[in-house]
N, C-alpha and C positions, 0 to 999 in steps of 0.2 A: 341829684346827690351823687352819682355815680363820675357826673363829669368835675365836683367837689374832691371827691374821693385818689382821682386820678391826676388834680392839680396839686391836690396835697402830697401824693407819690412821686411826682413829677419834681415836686419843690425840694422833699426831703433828699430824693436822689440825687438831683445836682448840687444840693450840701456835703454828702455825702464824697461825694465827688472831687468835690472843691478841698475837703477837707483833709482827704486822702492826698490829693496831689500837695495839699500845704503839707501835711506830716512826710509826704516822701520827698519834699526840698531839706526841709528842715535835717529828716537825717539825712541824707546827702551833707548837705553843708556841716553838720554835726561830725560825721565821719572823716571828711576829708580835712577839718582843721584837726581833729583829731590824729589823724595818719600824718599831717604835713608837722605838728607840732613831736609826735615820733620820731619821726627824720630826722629834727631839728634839733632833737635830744641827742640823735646819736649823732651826728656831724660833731655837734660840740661835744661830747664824749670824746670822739677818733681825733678829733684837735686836739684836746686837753693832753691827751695822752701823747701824741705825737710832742706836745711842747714838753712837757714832762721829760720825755727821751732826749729832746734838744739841749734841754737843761740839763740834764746827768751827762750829756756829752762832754755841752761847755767845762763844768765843772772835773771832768776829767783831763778835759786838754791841759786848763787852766793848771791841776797839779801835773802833768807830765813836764808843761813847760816850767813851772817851777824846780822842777829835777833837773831838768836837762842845761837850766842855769846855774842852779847847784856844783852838777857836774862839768860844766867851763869853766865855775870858777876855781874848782879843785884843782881841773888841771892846768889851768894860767898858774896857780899859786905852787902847784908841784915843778915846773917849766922854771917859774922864776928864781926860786931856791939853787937852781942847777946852770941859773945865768944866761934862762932865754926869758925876754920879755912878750909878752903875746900882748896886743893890746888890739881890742873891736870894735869898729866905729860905723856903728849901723852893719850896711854892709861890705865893707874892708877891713881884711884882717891883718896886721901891720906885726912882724915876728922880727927880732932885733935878738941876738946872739952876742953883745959886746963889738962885735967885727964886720958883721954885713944885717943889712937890714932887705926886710922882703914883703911886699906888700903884695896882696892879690884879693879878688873881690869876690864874695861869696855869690854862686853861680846857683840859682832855682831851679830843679829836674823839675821838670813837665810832669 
């Protein structure tokens, strides 16, 4: 009975055993989709917001360059009144005064 006794100890132990090691995979794996799925929160978080800022950017250029066309065409039309023609063609800008005409190409600082 005693060597019954010891097989049965023997048995229960390495269930035990087995048991433990399943439960310490399981949280492992449990933890680390956990933590990975964390991450994944914030990355997309820190992007969102970064577009977010992208888009308030655009959205600001957008109105500055709408000003700043505004303001060409204010002053084409103040220019014209006083009998200089300013006329823009992509980039050359063609300025006629009735008597000499002057053309030069709008040059982009680095």
């Amino acid at each position: 009975m005693g060597t019954t006794l010891y097989n049965i100890a023997s048995v229960v132990s390495i269930v035990l055993a087995l048991a433990t090691l399943l439960g310490g995979i399981f949280a492992f794996r449990s933890g680390f989709v956990h933590t990975a799925n964390q991450v994944q929160e914030r990355v997309i978080g820190a992007l969102q917001a970064e577009i977010d800022a992208v888009r308030a950017r655009i959205e600001d250029l957008e109105r500055e360059n709408t000003r700043l066309r505004h303001t060409i065409e204010t002053i084409c039309m103040a220019l014209k009144t006083r009998g200089i023609v300013v006329s823009i063609d992509g980039d050359m800008v063609n300025i006629r005064d009735g008597v000499t005409s002057t053309t030069a190409r709008i040059q982009e600082k680095a």
